[in-house]
N, C-alpha and C positions, 0 to 999 in steps of 0.2 A: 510393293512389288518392284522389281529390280528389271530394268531395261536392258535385254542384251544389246548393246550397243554393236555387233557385227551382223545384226540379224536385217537379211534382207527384205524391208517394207515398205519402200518408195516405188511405185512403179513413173518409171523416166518424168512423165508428163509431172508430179509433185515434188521430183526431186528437184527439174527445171525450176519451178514455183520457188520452192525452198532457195534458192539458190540466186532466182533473180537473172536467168539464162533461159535460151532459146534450147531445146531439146536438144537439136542437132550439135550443140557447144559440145552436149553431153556424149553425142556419138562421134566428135571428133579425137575428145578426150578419148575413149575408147579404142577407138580405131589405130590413134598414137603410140599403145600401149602404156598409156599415164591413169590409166583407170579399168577396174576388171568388175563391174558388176555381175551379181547373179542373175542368172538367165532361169527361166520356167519358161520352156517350150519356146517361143518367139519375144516373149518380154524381159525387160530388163525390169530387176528390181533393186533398189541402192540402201545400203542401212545409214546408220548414222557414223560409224565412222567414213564411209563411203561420201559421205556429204560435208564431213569434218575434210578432207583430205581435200577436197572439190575446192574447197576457200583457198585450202593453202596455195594449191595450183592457182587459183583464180589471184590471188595476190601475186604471188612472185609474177605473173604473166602481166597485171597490169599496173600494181605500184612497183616494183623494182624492175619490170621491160626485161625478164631472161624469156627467152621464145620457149615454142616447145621444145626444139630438138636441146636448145641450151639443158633444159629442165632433162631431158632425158639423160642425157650426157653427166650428168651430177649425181642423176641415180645410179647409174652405171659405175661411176669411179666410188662409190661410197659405198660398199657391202653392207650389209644386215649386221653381217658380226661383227663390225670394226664398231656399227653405233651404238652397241650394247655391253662391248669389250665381252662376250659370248664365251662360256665355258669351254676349254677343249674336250671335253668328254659329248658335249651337245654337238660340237662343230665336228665330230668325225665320223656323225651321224645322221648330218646334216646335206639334202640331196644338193643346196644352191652355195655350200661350201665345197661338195665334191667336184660337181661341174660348177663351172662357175662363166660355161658360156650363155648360159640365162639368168635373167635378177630372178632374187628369191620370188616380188613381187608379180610376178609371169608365168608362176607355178601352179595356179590357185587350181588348176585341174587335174595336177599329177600327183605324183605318189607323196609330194614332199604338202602339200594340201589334205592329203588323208591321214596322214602321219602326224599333222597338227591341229587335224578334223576343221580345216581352212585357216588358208593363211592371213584372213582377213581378221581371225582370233590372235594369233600368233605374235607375241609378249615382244621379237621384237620392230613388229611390223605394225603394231600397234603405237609403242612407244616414240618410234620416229615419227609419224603422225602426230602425236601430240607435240611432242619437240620442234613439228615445222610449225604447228597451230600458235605455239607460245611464241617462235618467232615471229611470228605474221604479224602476228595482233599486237606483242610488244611493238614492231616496227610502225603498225597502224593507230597506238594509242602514244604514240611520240609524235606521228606526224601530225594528227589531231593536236594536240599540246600544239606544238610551234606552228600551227595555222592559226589557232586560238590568238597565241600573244603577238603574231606579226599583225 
């Protein structure tokens, strides 16, 4: 059986667990606009990519020291389509290509979230997620090594 990995099944308090943070970390992140969990009535609920993404933030924040607004500020200058080099036929049909005065990722409620039935699915919001994970963790499993042999 195949895990959708965007399916929201954390409610905050396991996703905190998972994660190794105080809830509120989780509602700050939030509140930042650095994270958009799904909501059912008053709850938040976070999937796994939602808690994959959680790390990466959690690393650049405290092994490489960029703050939040630093971290927002990078997502802002880096489009969706620039990281996937994005078909033009996809991009001129694309709501966070058209306006491009909100990130794609900020969308997850409007019409450009219905159109990719969430953008939490969304091949290339997905795929930078994994591309910040591999760098994290590359950066994580080097600093490891040269802790090792000093």
């Amino acid at each position: 059986m195949t895990v959708n990995q965007s399916a929201p099944i954390y409610p905050i308090s396991v996703a905190a667990k998972l994660l190794d943070v105080h809830p509120r970390t989780l509602r700050i992140y939030e509140e930042e606009g650095l994270i958009k969990p799904a909501r059912q009535g008053n709850k938040r609920y976070y999937s796994n990519n939602d808690i994959e993404w959680i790390r990466c933030l959690r690393t650049l924040i405290h092994d490489r020291g960029i703050s939040i607004p630093g971290i927002k500020m990078l997502l802002e200058l880096t489009p969706c389509w620039e990281m996937t080099k994005c078909p033009p036929e996809k991009r001129e049909h694309c709501k966070a290509f058209i306006d491009r005065s909100v990130p794609c990722w900020e969308r997850a409620s409007t019409a450009c979230a219905k159109e990719l039935s969430q953008c939490e699915g969304c091949e290339v919001y997905v795929q930078a997620m994994k591309k910040a994970r591999e760098a994290a963790t590359g950066d994580c499993t080097s600093r490891s090594r040269k802790t090792a042999t000093n």
